[in-house]
N, C-alpha and C positions, 0 to 999 in steps of 0.2 A: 595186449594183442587178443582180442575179440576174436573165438571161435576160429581161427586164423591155422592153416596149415601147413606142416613140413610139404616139401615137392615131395607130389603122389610117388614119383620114381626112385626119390631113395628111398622110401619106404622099404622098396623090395629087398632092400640087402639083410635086411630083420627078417626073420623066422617065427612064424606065429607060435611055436612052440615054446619061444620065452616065456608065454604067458600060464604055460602049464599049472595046474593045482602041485604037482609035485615037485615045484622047487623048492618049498620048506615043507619041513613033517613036525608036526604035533600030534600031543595026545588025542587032539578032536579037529578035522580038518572041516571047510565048509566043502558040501558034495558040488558036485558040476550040475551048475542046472539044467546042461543039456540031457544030461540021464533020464532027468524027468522031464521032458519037455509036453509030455500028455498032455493038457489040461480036460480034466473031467467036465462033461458040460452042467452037469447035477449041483458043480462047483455053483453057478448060477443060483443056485436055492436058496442058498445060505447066508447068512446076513453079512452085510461086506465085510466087518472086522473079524469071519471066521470065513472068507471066500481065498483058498489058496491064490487064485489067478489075480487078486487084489491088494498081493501083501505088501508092493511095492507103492501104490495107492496110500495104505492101510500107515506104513512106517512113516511117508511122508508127512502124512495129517499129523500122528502125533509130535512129530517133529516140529511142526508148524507151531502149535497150539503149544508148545513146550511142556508135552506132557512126560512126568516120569518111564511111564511102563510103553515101551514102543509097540510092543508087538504080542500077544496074550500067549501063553506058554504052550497050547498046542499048536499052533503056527511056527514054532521057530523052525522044526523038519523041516518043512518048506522053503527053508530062507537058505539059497544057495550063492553061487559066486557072480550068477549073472545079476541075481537082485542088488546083490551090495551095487556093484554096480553102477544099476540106474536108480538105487536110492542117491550117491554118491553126485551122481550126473541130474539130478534131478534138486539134489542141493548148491548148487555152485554158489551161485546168486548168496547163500548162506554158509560163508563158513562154519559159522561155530556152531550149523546146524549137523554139517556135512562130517566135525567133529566131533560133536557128542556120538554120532550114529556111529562112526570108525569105533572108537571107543566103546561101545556099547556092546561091537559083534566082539573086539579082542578080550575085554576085562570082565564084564557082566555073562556074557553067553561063552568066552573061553575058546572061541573060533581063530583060528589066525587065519587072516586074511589072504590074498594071495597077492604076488608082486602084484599082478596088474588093479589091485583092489589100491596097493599101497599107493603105487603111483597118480592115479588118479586124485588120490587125497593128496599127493604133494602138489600136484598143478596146480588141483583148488586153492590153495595155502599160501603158494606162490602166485597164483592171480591176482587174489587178494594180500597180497602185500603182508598175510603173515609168516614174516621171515624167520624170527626166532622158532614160533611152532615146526615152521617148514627144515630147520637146521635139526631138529629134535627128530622129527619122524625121519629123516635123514639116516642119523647117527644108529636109530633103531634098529631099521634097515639093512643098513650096511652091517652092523653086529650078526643078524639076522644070516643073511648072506654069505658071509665073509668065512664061516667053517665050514659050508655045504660042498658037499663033495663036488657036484655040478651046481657054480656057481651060477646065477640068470646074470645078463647082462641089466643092472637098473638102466643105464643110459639106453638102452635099443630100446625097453618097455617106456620107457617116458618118451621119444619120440613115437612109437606106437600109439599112444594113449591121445598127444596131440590131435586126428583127427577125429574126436568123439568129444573133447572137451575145451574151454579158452585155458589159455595157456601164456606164459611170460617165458622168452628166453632164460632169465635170472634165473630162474628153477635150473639150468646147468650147472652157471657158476655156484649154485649152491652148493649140488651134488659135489663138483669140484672141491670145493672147503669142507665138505665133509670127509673125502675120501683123505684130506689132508691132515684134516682133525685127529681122526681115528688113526694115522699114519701109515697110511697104504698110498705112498708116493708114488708107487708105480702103475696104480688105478689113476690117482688123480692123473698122470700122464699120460695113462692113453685118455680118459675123457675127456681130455683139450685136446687131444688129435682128433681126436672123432666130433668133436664141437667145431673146428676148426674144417673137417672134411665136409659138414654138412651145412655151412656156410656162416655157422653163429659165433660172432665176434666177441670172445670171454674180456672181461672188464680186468681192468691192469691189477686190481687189487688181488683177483686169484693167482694172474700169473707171479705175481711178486710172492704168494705164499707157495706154487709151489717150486719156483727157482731157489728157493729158501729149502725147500725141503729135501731139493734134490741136492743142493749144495750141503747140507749135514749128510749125505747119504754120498760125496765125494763124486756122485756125477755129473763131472765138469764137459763132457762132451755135450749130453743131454739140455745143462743150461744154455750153454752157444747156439744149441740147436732150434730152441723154443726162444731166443734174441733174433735170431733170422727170421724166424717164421713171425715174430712180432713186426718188424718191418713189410714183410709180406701181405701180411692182410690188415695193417694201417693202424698197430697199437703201437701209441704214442708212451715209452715206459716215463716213470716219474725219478723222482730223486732216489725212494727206495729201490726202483729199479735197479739204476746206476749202480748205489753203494753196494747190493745184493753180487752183482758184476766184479766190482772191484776185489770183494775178496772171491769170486771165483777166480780172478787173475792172480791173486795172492797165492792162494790154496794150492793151483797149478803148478805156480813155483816160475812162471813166464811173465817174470816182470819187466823183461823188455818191450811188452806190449802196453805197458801202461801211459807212457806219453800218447800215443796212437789212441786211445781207449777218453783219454782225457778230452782228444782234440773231439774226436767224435760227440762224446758227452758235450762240451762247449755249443758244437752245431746244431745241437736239440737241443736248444736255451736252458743248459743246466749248468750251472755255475756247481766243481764241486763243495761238498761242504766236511762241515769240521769232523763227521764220520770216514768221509772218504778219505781225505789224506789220514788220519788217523792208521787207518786201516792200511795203505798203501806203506808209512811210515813203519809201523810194526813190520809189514813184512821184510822189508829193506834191512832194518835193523837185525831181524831172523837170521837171513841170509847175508849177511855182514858187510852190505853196502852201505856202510854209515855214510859215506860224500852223499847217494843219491835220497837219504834220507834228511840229513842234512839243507841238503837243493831243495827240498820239497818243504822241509819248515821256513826257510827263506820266501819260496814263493808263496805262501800262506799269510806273511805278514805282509809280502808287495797285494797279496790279491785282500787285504784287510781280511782275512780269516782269521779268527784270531783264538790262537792256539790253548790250549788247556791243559790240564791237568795230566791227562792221558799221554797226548803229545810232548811233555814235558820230561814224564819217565818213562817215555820209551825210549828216547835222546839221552837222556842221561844212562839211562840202559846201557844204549850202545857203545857211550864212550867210556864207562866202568870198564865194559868187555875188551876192549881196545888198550887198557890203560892210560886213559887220558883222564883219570880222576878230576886233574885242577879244572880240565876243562867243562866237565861233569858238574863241578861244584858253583864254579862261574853260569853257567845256563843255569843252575837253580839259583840262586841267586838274583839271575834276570825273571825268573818267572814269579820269586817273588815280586819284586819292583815292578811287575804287570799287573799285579793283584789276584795272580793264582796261588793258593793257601794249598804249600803239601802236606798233605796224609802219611799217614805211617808207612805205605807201600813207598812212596817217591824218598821219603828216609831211608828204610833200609834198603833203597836199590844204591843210595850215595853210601851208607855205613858199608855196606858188600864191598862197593868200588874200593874207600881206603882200608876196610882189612885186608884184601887181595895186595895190594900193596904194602901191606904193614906196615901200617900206619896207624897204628891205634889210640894213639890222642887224639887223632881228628877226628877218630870216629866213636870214644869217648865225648867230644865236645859236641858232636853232631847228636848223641845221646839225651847231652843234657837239653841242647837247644827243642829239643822236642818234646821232653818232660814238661821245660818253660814253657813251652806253647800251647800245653795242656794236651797234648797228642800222646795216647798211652802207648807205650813199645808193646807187641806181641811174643808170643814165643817164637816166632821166627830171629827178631831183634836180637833178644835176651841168647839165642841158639849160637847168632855169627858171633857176636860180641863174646862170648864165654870161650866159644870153639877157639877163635883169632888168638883168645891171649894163652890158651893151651899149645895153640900151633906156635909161639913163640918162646912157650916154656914161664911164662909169666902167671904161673899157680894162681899165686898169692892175691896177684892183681886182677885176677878171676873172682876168688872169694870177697876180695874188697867189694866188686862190681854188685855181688850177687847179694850182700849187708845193704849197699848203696839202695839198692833196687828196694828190696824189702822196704827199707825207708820210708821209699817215697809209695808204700801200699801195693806196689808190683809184684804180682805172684811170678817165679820162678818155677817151671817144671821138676819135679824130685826127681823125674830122673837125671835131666842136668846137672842136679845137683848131687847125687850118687856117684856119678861117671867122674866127676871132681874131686869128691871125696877118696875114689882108686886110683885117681890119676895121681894125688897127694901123697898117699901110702906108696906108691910105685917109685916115688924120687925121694921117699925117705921125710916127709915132711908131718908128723905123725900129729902135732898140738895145729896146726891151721887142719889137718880132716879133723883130728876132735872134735875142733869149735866147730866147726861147716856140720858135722856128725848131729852134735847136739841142735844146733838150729832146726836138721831135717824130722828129727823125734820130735821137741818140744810139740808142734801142735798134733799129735798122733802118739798111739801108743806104743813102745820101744818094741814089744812082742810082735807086733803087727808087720811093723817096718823092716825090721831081723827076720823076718820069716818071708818076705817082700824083697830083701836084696840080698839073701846069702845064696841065691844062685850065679850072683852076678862079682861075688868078693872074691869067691874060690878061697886060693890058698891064702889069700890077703885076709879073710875072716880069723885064719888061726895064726897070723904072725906079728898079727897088733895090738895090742889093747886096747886101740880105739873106741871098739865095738862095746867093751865091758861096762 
């Protein structure tokens, strides 16, 4: 968009005062050039590269000619906010000219610029299609900005700035991902109301980031609100949309909107995908509707979705929770025979299932079958499997476990292995803690370890020999 402008009349709603020099304070601010608006005619005498009324002239050239030193050191005085400026507007056509000079006044001369200096250089950046620079002086910005007791509006100053220089819509959605970046969710949200008010249509990939971010920030009102206004002014959302949606339906905890929500999605030629019911599935499960979770792995395999990993233990999940182990074990089972390979998480959610039942040889065998498969157990693993045979009084077949383990190079947490060793002393079983005792010292020094667990032995430190 060439030189191209917002309508003169919503101009008005901005206040020229955004542009103030005192919206940021630094050590060294640039003066207002209107202060000295005099020019000396005398200026005339003097040779252009020392004529104040010429410095704008003077910056350009060396610009041009890509000379080191822009401006000679008694001329900087001179160099105020209206010159950046039309140095600024006078570079467009060159970005990287238009940038070395931003740069020039911030790092070399130690000037900070003012919003409207900033913004100017964003429009150039975003004209010219340099995005990532333009995401950068962004972030600056907004740093900048964002502790000032009176904050400027950067959105008003950048529609202001439009009728003085060319300009790209994009330069919103930037600001937009910026304000998202930096996680000021609630900037990024007014400046798509205010994008939106002043007639420019933000591209689907902002709104996805920041329905995303209002959704980690639990406002489920606000996303519904910016999915209306999507239909409103003719933004078609995508797949991320969707699934972004789904789990606000989740999160809400109104999953009886979710059939409704699907059919919708269908209408917009979205077929859902292996995220969305994922997500729907999880929530069901959550909230203990194993049938309609259930229903929904069914209709994944009629609509060929084809389920995985994720999907497989949140299902088995649900029906551990329920007690339906075998059936639990059967669905893993099946997810082998589809060619989904479980992980240590889809094990211990099936070992969970039969310790809760106690059931401890299956969940002994479901042990080993994992070891066989080369899948290492975790301390979560090694945690249910020790606790299960504690909570049945099976000591000893704890210690067995935990020798077993070692075995096969599996480290076992000491302190599982301590809380065993007291749990032994406590039922009188004083030669299986020894042995378990001596295992926990051998790779450690016995002073160390004595001095490590006798807060935890109490009176059992003086009523055993164990320790000696």
């Amino acid at each position: 968009m060439n030189r191209s402008l917002v309508n003169p009349t919503l101009l008005k709603v901005f206040k020229i005062h955004h542009l103030s020099n005192s919206v940021f304070s630094s050590l060294q601010t640039l003066p207002d050039s209107k202060t000295n608006s005099f020019i000396n005619p005398l200026y005339n005498f003097l040779p252009h590269t020392q004529n104040p009324s010429k410095i704008v002239d003077t910056i350009c050239t060396n610009l041009k000619e890509r000379r080191t030193a822009l401006l000679e050191e008694d001329m900087i005085p001179h160099l105020g906010t209206e010159e950046v400026s039309r140095v600024l507007l006078r570079c467009q056509s060159d970005p990287f000219a238009a940038l070395t000079f931003f740069n020039w006044v911030k790092n070399d001369l130690a000037f900070l610029p003012t919003i409207h200096n900033y913004c100017l250089m964003l429009h150039i950046l975003a004209w010219s299609r340099k995005f990532p620079q333009t995401m950068k002086l962004f972030s600056e910005l907004i740093e900048l900005n964002r502790n000032k007791p009176e904050k400027a509006s950067i959105f008003e100053n950048l529609v202001l700035c439009t009728k003085d220089c060319s300009w790209e819509p994009v330069v919103f959605d930037i600001l937009l991902k910026a304000y998202l970046k930096a996680g000021l969710i609630r900037d990024g949200f007014v400046t798509l109301r205010k994008m939106v008010k002043l007639g420019f249509v933000p591209k689907i990939i902002s709104i996805n980031f920041l329905l995303d971010g209002l959704l980690k920030l639990d406002r489920i009102n606000e996303c519904w609100g910016i999915y209306e206004e999507m239909g409103k002014i003719g933004v078609r959302g995508n797949t991320f949309t969707f699934n972004i949606l789904t789990h606000v339906i989740c999160k809400s905890g109104d999953v009886d909107k979710v059939n409704g929500f699907l059919e919708k999605m269908e209408e917009e030629g979205f077929d859902p995908d292996i995220v969305t019911y994922n997500t729907l599935i999880d929530s069901y499960i959550t909230r203990g509707r194993l049938k309609d979770a259930l229903y929904l792995y069914n209709i994944m395999c009629i609509r060929r979705v084809m389920p995985d990993l994720i999907t497989h233990t949140s299902l088995i999940n649900g029906l551990c929770k329920e007690g339906n182990v075998k059936e639990a074990h059967k669905l893993f089972h099946k997810m082998v025979q589809i060619g989904v390979n479980p992980d240590v998480y889809s094990y211990n959610t099936l070992i969970c299932g039969y310790i809760n039942k106690e059931m401890m040889q299956e969940s002994r065998m479901l042990l080993h079958e994992m070891i066989r498969k080369g899948i290492t157990p975790n301390k979560f693993t090694c945690l249910v499997l020790i606790e299960g045979y504690k909570k049945k009084g099976m000591l000893i077949s704890a210690v067995n476990l935990i020798v077993e383990l070692q075995r096969f190079g599996i480290s076992v947490s000491r302190d599982l292995q301590i809380d065993l060793v007291i749990a032994l002393c406590q039922v009188d079983k004083p030669f299986a803690a020894k042995s378990l005792w001596e295992r926990i010292v051998k790779d450690g020094k016995r002073r160390d370890v004595f001095q490590e667990c006798e807060p935890k032995f109490g009176h059992i430190w003086s009523n055993h020999r164990v320790f000696v």
